[in-house]
C-alpha positions as CSV (number, residue, x, y, z in Angstrom):
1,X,84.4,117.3,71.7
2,X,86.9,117.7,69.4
3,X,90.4,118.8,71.2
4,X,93.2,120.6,68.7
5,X,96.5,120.7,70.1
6,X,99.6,121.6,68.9
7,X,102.4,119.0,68.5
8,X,104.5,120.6,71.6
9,X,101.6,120.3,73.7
10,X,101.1,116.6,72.6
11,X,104.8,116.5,73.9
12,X,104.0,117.7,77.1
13,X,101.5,115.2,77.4
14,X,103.4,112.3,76.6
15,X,106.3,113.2,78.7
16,X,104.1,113.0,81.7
17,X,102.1,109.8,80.4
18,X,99.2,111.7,80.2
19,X,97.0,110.0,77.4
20,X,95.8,111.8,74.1
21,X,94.8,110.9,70.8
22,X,94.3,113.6,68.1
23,X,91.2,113.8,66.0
24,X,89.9,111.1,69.1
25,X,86.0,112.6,70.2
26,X,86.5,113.2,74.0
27,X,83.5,113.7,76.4
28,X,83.0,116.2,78.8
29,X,84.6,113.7,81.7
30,X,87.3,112.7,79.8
31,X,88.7,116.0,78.9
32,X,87.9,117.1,83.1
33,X,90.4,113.9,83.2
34,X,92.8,115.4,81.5
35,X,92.8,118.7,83.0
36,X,93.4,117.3,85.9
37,X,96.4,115.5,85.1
38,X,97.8,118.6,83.6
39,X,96.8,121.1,86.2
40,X,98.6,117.8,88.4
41,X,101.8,118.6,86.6
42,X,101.6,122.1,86.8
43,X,101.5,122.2,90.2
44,X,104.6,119.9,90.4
45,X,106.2,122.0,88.5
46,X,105.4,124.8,90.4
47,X,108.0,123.3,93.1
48,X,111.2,124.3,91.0
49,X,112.9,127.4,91.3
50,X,115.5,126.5,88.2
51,X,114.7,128.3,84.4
52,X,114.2,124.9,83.0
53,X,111.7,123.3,85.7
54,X,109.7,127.1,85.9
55,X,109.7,127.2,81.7
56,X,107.7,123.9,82.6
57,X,105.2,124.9,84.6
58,X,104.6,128.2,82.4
59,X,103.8,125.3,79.7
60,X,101.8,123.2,82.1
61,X,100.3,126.5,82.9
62,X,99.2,127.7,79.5
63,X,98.0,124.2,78.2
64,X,95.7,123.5,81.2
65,X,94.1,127.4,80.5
66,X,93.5,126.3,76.6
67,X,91.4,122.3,77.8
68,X,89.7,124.3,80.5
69,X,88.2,127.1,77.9
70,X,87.5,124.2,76.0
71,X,85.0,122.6,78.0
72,X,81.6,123.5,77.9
73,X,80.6,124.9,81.7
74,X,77.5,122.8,82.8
């Protein structure tokens, strides 16, 4: 599968070393893998109580929502 993101969400992704590669084909597992990592960071940022560390998990939030309607259910 094919996964579009925007260029702020490839941001988010590279600033937690989370690997993506636009246009790249992903499989079913591979995308699960990334969820993961996001949904990872979005519960770290869930810790914070400051505007900046809660606009972060919002962000986290919102981009783990978009992969996981993205991936067919089994």
């Amino acid at each position: 599968m094919k996964i579009e993101l925007t260029p702020q969400e490839q941001a988010l992704l590279k600033a937690r070393e989370i690997a993506f590669a636009p246009g790249q084909d992903y499989t079913e597992e591979e995308a699960l893998t990334m969820l993961d990592a996001v949904r990872d960071s979005e519960v770290y940022y869930s810790q914070g109580e400051d505007a900046e560390t809660q606009r972060l998990y919002s962000q986290y939030a919102a981009l783990g929502d978009k992969l996981f309607a993205l991936i067919p259910e089994a």
